[in-house]
C-alpha positions, -999 to +999 in steps of 0.1 A: -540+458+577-576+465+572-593+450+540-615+469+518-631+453+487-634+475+452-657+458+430-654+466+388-662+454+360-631+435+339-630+466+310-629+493+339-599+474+350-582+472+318-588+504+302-559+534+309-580+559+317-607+570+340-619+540+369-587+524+367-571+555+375-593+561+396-590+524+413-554+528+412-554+564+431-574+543+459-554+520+464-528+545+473-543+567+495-556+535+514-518+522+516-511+552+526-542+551+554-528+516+567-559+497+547-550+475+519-575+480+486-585+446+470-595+448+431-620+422+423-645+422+394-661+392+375-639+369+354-675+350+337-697+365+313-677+391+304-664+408+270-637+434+263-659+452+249-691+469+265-713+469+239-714+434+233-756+423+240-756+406+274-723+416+284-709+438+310-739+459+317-763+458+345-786+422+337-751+408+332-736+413+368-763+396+384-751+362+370-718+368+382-729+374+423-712+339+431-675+345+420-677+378+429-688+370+467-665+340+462-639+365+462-647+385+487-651+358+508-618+340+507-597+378+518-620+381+548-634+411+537-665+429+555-664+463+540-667+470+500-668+497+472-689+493+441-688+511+412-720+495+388-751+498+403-755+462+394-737+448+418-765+468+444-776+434+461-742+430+476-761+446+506-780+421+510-750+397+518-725+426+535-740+449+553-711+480+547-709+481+512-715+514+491-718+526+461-690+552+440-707+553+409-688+554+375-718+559+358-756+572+366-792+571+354-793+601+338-818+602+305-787+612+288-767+583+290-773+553+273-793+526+295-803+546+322-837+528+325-818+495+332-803+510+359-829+529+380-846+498+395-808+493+413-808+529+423-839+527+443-821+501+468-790+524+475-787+534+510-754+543+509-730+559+483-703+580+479-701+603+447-675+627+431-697+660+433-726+679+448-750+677+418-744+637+423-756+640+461-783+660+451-796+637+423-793+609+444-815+622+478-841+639+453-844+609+427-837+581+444-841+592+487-806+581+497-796+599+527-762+588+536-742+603+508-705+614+511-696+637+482-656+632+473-636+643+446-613+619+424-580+638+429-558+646+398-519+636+402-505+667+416-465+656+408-473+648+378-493+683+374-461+699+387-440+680+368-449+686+331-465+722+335-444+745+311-469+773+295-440+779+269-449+741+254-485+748+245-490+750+207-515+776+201-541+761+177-541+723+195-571+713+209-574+686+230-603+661+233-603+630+261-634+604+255-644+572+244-665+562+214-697+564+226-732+585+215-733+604+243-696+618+242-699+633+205-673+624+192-686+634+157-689+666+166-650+669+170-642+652+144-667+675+123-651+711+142-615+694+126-632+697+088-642+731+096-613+743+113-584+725+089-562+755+110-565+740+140-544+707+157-571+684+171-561+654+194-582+632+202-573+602+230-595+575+234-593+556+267-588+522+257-574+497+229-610+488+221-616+521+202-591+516+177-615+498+155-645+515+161-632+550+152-620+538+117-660+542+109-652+580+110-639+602+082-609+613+096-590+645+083-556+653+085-556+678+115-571+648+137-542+631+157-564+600+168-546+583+206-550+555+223-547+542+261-522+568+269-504+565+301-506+592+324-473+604+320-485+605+281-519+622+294-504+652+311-471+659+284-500+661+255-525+681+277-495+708+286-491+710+250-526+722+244-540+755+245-579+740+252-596+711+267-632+706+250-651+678+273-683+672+247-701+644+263-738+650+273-732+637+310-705+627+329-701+616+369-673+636+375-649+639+344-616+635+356-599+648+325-613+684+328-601+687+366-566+671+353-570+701+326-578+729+349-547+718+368-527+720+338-540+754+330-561+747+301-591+772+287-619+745+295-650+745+270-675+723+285-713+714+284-736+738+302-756+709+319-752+712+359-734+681+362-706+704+353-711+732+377-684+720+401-661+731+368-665+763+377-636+791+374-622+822+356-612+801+322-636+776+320-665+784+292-703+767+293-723+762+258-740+732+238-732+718+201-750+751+188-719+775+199-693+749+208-673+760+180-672+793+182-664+788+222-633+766+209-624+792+186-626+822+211-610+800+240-575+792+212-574+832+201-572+843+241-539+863+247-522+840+273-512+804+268-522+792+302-547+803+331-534+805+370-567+810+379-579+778+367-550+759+378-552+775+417-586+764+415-581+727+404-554+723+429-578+744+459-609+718+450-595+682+435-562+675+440-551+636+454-547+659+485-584+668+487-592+629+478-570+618+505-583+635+534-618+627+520-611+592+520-594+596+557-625+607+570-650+586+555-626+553+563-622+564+598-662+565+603-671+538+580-645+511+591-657+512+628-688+492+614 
């Protein structure tokens, strides 16, 4: 069986949500394909949590290049997928290696300067949407760019979508505690909506701590590293998915919410436009809350329109025969 190499950092491993899920879908679809999907990531210099100075950002992979070739190395591996732009100078010891970036330089996010002077070296990469490959030919000239969606779990879609579960006034909010995701902004719509049920599910452990900084009222239900069986019983039950977050590479949540039939409120930045159906409503922290409010008071409890669309555009079906293709071309190398 074919190796192929996925290189993460240790938290992306270990949180519940997002690249692990995302790591774990790989692995798979490549079983599935006939090529095995290797998880390595760096065991030195590394912290549970990502804030931590010197830790687990860019500057930090570069000192761990030697166990992380190490690893490659001993499976025999040629090819490899990386997810943090700094572990870009694995070109320069395997020729097919590419990049499926978790996270971008985008002024929005926080330490996109550190990342930029990686960008400049990617020659090949695949990303989750079209504003993605577009971003990365204008900004950064990098022509060979294969655009491929992470694919929600359609049986698990299936198997918990009941529109006669969904409680009318919960809202639903998927994140971590980070600037950029606004958190506070939720947690301040909750203090001015005491009618309405928010949840809020943070994707690792980790955030326990951090979130008991915020005043938190009684119609917040704060969760934590929720299994996806856990993700998609709690998203039926809601009547809207708010993403908040300035920027985001792909947002796997809001697809997983369109499949579950959710009115989606959602940043209006273009990194979003691939969100794009009946139910789905664009604004910024100025209306946000009236969009909430208007998206709980519509007459219907689900929308067919926006789960048709999810399962039409990013299902693990669409991510499959994505990744057949791009294996097919990419492993002859």
């Amino acid at each position: 069986m074919t190796k192929v190499g996925l290189v993460m950092r240790k938290t992306q491993f270990a949180e519940a949500q997002g690249p692990r899920i995302f790591a774990e879908r790989l692995k798979q679809i490549g079983a599935e394909l006939g090529i095995e999907i290797v998880f390595i990531s760096p065991e030195r210099h590394v912290s549970g949590y990502d804030w931590v100075p010197g830790y687990e950002f860019e500057k930090a992979d570069l000192v761990n290049y030697d166990i992380v070739l190490d690893q490659i190395h001993s499976q025999n591996i040629e090819h490899v997928i990386y997810t943090v732009a700094g572990f870009t100078y694995l070109k320069m010891f395997l020729e097919n290696s590419v990049l499926f970036p978790h996270s971008f330089p985008d002024p929005a996010l926080t330490g996109y300067e550190m990342m930029r002077p990686f960008y400049q070296i990617v020659d090949k990469a695949i990303v989750q949407t079209d504003f993605l490959k577009k971003e990365l030919v204008q900004n950064f000239g990098v022509g060979d760019v294969t655009v491929i969606p992470i694919g929600f779990n359609e049986e698990l879609s299936r198997k918990y979508y009941d529109p006669s579960l969904v409680v009318e006034n919960r809202i639903l909010w998927i994140g971590r505690d980070e600037e950029n995701r606004r958190p506070d902004l939720v947690i301040e719509y909750a203090r001015l909506n005491p009618d309405k049920e928010v949840f809020m599910v943070f994707g690792g452990e980790r955030y326990r701590e951090s979130t008991k900084k915020y005043d938190i009222q009684s119609n917040v239900k704060l969760q934590f590293a929720l299994s996806q069986d856990e993700i998609f019983s709690l998203m039926n039950s809601a009547k809207v998915y708010w993403n908040s977050s300035s920027f985001d590479t792909f947002s796997m949540p809001l697809t997983e919410a369109l499949a579950m039939g959710k009115m989606i409120v959602k940043p209006e930045h273009p990194c979003y436009s691939h969100i794009n159906s009946r139910h789905s409503f664009s604004g910024n922290e100025k209306n946000w809350f009236e969009l909430v409010n208007m998206a709980a008071a519509v007459p219907f409890k689900a929308s067919k329109e926006n789960r048709d669309y999810a399962f039409d555009a990013f299902s693990s079906t669409v991510m499959k025969e994505g990744y057949r293709k791009f294996f097919e071309e990419w492993l002859k190398r």
